[in-house]
C-alpha positions in Angstrom: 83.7 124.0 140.7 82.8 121.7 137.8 79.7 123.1 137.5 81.2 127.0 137.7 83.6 126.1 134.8 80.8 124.8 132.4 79.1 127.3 133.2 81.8 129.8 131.9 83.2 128.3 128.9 80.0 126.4 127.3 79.4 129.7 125.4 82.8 129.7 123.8 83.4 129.2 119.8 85.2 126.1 120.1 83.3 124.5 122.8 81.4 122.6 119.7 85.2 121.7 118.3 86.3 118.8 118.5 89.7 117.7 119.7 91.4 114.4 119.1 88.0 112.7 119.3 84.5 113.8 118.8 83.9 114.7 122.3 82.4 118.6 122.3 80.0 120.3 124.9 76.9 118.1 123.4 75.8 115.9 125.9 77.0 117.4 128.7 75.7 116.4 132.1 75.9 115.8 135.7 77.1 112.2 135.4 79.9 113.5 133.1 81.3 115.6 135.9 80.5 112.4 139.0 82.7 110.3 136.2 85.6 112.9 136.0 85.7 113.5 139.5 86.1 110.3 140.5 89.0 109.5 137.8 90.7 112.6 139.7 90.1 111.1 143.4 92.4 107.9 142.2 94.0 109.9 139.9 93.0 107.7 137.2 92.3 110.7 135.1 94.6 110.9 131.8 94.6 114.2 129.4 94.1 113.2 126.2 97.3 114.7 123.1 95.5 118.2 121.9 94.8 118.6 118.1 97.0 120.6 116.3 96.7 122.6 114.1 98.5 125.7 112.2 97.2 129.4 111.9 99.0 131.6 109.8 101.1 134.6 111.1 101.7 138.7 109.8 105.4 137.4 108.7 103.9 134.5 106.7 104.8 132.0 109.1 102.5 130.0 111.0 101.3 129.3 114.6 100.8 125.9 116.2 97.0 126.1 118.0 96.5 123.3 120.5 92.4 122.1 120.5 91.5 120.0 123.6 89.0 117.9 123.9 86.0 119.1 125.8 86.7 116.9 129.3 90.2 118.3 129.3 88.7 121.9 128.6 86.7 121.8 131.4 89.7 120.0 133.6 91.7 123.2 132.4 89.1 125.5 133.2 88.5 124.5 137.0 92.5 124.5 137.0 92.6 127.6 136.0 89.8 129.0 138.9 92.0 127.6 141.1 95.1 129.2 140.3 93.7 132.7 139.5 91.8 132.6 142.6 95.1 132.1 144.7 97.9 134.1 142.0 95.9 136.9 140.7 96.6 139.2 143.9 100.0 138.5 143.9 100.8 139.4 140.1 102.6 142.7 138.7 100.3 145.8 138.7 102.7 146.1 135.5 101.2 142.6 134.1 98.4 143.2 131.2 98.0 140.1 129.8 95.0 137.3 130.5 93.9 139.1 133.4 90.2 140.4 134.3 89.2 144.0 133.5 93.1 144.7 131.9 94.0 144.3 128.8 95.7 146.5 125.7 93.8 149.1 126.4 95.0 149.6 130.0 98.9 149.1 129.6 99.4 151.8 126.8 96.9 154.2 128.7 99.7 153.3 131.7 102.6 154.3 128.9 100.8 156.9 128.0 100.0 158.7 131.6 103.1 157.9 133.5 106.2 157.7 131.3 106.8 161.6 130.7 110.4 162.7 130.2 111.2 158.7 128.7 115.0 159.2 126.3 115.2 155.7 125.5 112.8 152.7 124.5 113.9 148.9 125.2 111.4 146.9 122.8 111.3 143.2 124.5 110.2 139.8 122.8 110.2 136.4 123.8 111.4 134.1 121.1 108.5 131.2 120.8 107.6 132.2 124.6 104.5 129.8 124.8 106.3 126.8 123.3 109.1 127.4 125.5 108.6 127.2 128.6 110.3 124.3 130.9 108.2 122.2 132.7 110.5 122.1 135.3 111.1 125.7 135.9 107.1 126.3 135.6 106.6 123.1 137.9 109.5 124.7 140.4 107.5 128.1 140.7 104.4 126.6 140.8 105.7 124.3 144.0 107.3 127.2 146.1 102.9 128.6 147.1 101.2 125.2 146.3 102.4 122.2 148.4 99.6 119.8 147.0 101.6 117.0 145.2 98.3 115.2 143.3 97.7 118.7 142.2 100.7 119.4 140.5 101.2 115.9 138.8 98.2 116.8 137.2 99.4 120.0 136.4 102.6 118.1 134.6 100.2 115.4 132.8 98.5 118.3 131.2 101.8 119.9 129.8 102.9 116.4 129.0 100.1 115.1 127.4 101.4 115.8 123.9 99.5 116.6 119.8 98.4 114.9 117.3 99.1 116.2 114.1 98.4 114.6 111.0 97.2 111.8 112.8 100.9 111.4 114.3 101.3 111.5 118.2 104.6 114.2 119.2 105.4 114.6 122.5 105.2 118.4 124.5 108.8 118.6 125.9 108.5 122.3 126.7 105.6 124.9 126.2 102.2 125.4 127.4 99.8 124.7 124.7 98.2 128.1 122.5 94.9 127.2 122.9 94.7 125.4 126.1 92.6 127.2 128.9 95.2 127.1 131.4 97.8 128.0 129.3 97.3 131.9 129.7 97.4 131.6 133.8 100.3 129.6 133.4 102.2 132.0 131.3 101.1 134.7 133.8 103.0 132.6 136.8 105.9 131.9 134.7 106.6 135.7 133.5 105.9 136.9 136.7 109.1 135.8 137.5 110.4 138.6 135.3 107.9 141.0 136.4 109.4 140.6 139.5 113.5 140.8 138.7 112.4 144.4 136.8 110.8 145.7 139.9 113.0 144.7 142.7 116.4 144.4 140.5 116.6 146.9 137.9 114.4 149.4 138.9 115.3 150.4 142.0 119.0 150.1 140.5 118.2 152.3 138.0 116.2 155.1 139.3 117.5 157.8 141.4 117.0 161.6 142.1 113.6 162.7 142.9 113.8 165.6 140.2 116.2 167.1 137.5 118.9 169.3 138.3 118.4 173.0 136.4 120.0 173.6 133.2 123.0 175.9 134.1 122.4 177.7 130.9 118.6 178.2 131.5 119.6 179.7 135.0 122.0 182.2 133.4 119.9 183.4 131.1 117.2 183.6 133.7 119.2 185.5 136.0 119.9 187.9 132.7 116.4 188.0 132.0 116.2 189.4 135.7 118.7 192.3 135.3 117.9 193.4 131.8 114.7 195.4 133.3 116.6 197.5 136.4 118.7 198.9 133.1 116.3 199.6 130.9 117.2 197.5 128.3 113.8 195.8 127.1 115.2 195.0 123.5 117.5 192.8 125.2 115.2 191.0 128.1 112.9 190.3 125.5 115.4 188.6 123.2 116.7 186.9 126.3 113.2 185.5 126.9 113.5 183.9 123.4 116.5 182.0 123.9 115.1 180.7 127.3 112.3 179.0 124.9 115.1 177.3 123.2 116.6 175.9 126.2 115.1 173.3 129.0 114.8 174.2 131.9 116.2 171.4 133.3 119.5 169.3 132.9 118.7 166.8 129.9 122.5 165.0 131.2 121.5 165.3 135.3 124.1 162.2 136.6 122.1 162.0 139.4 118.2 161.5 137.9 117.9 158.1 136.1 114.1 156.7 135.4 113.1 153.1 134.4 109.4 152.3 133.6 108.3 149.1 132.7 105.0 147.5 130.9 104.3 143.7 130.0 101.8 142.2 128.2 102.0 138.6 127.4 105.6 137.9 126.1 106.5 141.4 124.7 107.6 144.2 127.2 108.9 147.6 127.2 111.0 149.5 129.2 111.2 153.2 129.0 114.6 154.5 130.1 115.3 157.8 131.1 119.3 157.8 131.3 122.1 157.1 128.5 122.0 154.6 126.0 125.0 152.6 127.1 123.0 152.4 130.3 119.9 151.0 128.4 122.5 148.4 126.8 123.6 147.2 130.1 119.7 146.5 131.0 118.9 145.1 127.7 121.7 142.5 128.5 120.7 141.5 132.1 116.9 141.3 131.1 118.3 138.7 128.2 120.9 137.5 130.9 118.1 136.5 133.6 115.9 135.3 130.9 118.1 132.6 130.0 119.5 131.7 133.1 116.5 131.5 135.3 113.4 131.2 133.1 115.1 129.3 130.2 114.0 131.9 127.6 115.4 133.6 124.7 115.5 137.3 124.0 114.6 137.7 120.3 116.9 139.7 118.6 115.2 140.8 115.4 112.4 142.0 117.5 114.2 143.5 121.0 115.0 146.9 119.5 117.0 150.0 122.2 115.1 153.0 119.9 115.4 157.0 120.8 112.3 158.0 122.1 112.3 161.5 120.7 113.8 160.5 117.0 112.2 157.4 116.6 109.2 155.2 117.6 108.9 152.3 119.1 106.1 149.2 118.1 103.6 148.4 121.4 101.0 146.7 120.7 100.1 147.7 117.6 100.9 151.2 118.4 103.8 153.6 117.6 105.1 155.1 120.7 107.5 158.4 120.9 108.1 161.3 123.1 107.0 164.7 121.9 110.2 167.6 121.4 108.7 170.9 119.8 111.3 173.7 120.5 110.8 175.6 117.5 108.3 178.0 118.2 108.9 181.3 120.1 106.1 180.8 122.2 105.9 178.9 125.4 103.0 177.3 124.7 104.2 174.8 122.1 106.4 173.5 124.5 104.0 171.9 127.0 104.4 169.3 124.7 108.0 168.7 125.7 108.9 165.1 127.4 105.2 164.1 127.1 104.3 160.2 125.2 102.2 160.4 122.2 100.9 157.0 121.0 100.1 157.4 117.0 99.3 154.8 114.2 101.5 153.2 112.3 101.3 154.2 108.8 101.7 151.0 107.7 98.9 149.6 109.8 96.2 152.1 107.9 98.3 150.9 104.5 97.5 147.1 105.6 93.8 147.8 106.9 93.2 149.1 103.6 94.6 146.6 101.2 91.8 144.0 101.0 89.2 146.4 99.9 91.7 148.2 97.3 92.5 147.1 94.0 95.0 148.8 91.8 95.3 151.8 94.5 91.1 152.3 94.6 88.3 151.1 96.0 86.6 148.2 95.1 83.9 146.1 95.0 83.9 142.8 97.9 82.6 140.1 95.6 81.9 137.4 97.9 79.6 139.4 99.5 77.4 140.7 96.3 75.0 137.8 97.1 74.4 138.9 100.9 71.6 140.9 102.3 72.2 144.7 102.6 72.0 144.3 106.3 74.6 141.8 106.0 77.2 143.9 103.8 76.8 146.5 106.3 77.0 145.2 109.1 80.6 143.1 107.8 82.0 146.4 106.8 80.9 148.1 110.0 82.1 145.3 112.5 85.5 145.3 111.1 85.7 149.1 110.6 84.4 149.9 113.9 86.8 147.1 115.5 89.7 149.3 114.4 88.3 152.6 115.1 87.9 151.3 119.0 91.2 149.8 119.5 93.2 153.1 117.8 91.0 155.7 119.7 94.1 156.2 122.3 96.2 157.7 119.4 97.2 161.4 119.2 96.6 161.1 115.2 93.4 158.6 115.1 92.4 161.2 112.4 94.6 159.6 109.8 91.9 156.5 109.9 89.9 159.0 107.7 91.7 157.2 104.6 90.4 153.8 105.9 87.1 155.3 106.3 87.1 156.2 103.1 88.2 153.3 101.2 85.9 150.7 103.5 82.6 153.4 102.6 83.6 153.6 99.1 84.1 149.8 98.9 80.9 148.8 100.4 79.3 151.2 98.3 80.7 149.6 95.2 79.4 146.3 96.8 75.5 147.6 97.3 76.2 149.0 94.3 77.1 145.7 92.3 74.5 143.6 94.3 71.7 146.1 93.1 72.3 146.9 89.6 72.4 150.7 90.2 75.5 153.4 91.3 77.6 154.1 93.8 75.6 157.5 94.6 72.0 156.2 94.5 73.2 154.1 97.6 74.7 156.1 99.2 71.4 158.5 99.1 69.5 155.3 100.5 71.5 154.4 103.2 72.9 157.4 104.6 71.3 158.2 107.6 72.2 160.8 110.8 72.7 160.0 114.6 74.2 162.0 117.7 77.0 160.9 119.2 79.2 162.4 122.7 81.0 164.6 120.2 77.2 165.7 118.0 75.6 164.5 115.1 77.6 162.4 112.7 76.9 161.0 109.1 76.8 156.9 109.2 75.3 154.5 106.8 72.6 152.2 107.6 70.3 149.1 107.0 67.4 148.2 108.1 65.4 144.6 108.4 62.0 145.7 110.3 60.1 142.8 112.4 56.8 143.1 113.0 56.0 143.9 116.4 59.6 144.0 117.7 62.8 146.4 117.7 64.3 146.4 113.7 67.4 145.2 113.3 70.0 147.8 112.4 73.4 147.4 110.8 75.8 150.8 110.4 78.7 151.8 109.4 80.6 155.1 110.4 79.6 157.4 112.9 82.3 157.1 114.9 84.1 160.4 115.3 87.9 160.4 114.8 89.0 161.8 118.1 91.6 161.1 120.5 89.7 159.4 124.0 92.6 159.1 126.5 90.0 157.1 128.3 89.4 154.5 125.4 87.6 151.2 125.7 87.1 148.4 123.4 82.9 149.1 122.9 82.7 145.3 121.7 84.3 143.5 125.1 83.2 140.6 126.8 79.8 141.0 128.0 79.8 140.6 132.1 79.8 136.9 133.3 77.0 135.9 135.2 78.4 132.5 137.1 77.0 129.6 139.1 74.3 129.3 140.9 72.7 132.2 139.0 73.6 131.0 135.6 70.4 129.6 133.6 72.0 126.9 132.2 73.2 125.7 135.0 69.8 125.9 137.1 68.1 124.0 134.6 70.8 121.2 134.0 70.1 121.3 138.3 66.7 120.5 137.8 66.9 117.2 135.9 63.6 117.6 134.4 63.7 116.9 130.4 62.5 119.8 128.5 60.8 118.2 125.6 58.5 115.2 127.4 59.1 116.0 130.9 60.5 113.2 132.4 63.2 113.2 135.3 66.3 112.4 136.1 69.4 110.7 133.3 69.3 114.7 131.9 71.9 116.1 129.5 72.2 119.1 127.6 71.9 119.6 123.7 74.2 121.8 122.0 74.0 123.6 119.0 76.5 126.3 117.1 73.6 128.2 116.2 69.5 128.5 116.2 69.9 129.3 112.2 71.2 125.9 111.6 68.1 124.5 113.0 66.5 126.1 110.0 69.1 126.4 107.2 70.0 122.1 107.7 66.4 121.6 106.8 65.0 119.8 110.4 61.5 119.0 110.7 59.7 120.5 113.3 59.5 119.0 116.1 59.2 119.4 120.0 62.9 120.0 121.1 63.3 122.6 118.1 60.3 124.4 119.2 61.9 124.5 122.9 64.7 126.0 122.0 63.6 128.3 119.3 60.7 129.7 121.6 63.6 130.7 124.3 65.5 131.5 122.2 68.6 129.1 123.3 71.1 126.9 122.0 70.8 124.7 124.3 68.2 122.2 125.3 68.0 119.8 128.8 66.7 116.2 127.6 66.8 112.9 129.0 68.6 110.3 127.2 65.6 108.8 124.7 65.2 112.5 123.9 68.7 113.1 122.9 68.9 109.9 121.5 66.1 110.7 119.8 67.7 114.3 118.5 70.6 113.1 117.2 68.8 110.3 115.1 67.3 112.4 113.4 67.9 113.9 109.8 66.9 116.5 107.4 64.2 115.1 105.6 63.5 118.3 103.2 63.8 121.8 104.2 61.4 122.5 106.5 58.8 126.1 105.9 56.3 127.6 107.2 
């Protein structure tokens, strides 16, 4: 299990951060894992007070973000194994969040497929859900499936184990903390909770009818439409026919057909409501009402909104969501439209997306990155344009990202442009290149850094066409995991054999962030650089004089070939 967990998290970005001490994944090794098994046998073992520190929010507040140290990140992880292994077939097919192959992606296409013929939008948000959840309630649901009392003491000393901010010790009274490894499974528990008061308490309360009773005007004009012909009169059936296009067909005020639909991810939900809107009051309150008595959680009520879904829209992650009414035209055909959820872009979100690479309403130049290669520049503006190009794809009106296409090309442009001494045009000319995509040939711009006898390395922006894909994917996800025994790292940690003088047995593994720091810091050459560099890994397997050895050592003068 150890071994599975480092394994799957040694990869990670912060698994060379340090916590509270200067313990990171350098130096891992099997004695490490002997040593923290045994501390949990006697259940000697102690988490450590995470590191705290602040990340700032969209309202200009900030975020707490909880760093472990690297023991209790891989404790966390192998806690978490366990209790996805036994809770992941038992959670909400409505659940999103922290789960594997769902994600943002999945619930809106959900919203968007299934919630046809939604009148009213319930907008739910937890206030401060992560750092509010009780212990005891979490501890409570946690002890009805697992009946292992030395596992769920260490459950509560990781809650309990407290931050250090400022070099000041505060205790965790309530929360899971953002950052911990567990702390997303153990969210998923606690909310599923709510998941499950939605689908066996307010849905089945209210939903009824299988289908809509017909309009009783629609039916009377039908029936007109019917007779008009036998008399002859086709002046009149015809501008029957146009009033029936006015009309639906069925009744928008049926007592007997109510719908409730529900989508969670993380701490915000939404509910789409097919009923009246003192009805969609009533299961505003309860959801607040059960939220406080049972789960201990507050409702917040700047951001739990009841909106019209065919006046207004409501805010999903990151998308705007309303139902489509078109009864204007004279033509049938308009009105497919009718009862069906669109999902469109906030115009505020393009505005936003644009503004660091505006200045005074244009274009402009990114100065930090004048000094950068050409690959580089590229490839920044294209990661981060092609990052919101992806996510947005699902929207009826991904089109209007033309205007962020347009400032991001321009600005990066303006960059080459400034880097090179030359205009805005003449780079364009040298970068622009052509390539096919699903949807034919599109227009991207590109830069090249050819290697001799191997694949050049590419960098592009653009080329992305601006269409809707109801079947949208984020391109850039998490490559598939390949996990213990098959993992490399893992098999040659097993085999104890140093990698730079051979020796056996006493191994551990040397970490770095990346192989350009083994040239940019200056090392000398030497044998464990040259391992790693030649396969092209971070990571190295030595015995103890080696790493010893490694870490004793210091940039001399840059080193060149």
């Amino acid at each position: 299990m150890y071994l599975l967990a480092y394994g799957r998290i040694y990869a990670n970005h912060g698994a060379m951060t340090p916590g509270v001490t200067s313990e990171t994944v350098d130096g891992m090794s099997q004695r490490k894992i002997d040593r923290i098994i045994e501390a949990m046998r006697h259940e000697r073992y102690r988490f450590r007070p995470v590191r705290r520190v602040h990340i700032p929010k969209k309202n200009g507040k900030t975020r707490p973000l909880g760093l472990p140290t690297w023991s209790d990140k891989l404790v966390g992880e192998v806690v978490r194994l366990l209790l996805e292994a036994y809770y992941e077939p038992t959670f909400s097919g409505r659940s999103h969040s922290f789960r594997p192959r769902r994600g943002c992606h999945t619930a809106l296409r959900e919203v968007d497929h299934t919630w046809t013929g939604t009148s009213w939008f319930i907008e739910g948000d937890i206030a401060d859900c992560f750092g509010s959840l009780d212990h005891e309630v979490l501890l409570s649901i946690l002890g009805e499936k697992i009946h292992d009392q030395r596992f769920l003491r260490l459950v509560r000393n990781m809650l309990t184990a407290g931050y250090l901010e400022d070099w000041r010790w505060g205790g965790t009274l309530s929360g899971a903390p953002q950052g911990g490894v567990a702390s997303p499974i153990l969210s998923n528990i606690y909310l599923h909770k709510l998941d499950e008061f939605v689908e066996t308490v307010l849905i089945p309360e209210y939903t009824r009818g299988k289908r809509r009773a017909r309009n009783p005007a629609y039916l009377e004009l039908q029936n007109l439409v019917a007779k008009a012909p036998r008399r002859g009169d086709r002046v009149q059936a015809r501008a029957l026919r146009q009033r029936m296009v006015s009309l639906p067909s069925a009744d928008p005020k049926d007592p007997g057909y109510r719908r409730l639909r529900y989508i969670r991810y993380a701490d915000d939900h939404l509910l789409g409501f097919t009923g009246p809107k003192a009805e969609a009051e009533q299961i505003k309150q309860r959801l607040g009402q059960f939220l406080r008595d049972e789960l201990k959680l507050e409702l917040s009520q700047e951001k739990t909104l009841i909106t019209h879904a065919r006046t207004r829209a409501a805010r999903f992650l990151g998308y705007e969501i309303t139902t489509q009414h078109n009864d204007t035209k004279k033509t049938g055909r308009y009105r497919r439209v009718n009862g069906q959820v669109a999902l469109r872009v906030p115009r505020d979100v393009i505005k936003a997306k644009c503004a660091p690479y505006t200045d005074r309403g244009k274009p402009a130049k990114k100065t930090a990155l004048i000094n950068s290669s050409d690959h580089a520049i590229v490839a920044t503006f294209g990661t981060v344009y092609r990052g919101v190009v992806q996510y947005y794809l699902l929207a009826g009106d991904v089109f209007r990202l033309h205007r962020l296409q347009w400032v991001m090309e321009t600005s990066m442009l303006k960059t080459l442009a400034a880097k090179h001494r030359s205009s805005v045009s003449k780079m364009a000319a040298k970068h622009k290149a052509r390539i096919d995509t699903p949807n034919g040939p599109r227009v991207c711009f590109e830069a090249r850094i050819e290697r001799k006898n191997r694949t050049p390395l590419v960098a592009r922006f653009g080329g992305i066409p601006l269409q809707r894909q109801r079947a949208a994917e984020l391109a850039d996800r998490e490559p598939v995991r390949v996990d213990y025994p098959q993992k490399e790292l893992i098999a040659r940690l097993l085999a104890d054999t140093c990698e730079t003088c051979g020796s056996k047995g006493n191994v551990q593994v040397h970490h770095v962030r990346a192989l350009a720091d083994l040239a940019h810091a200056g090392w000398q050459p030497s044998d464990w650089t040259r391992v790693m560099l030649h396969r092209r890994r971070k990571t190295v397997v030595a015995c103890d004089i080696c790493h010893d050895r490694i870490h004793s050592e210091r940039p001399a003068r840059p080193f060149t070939q």
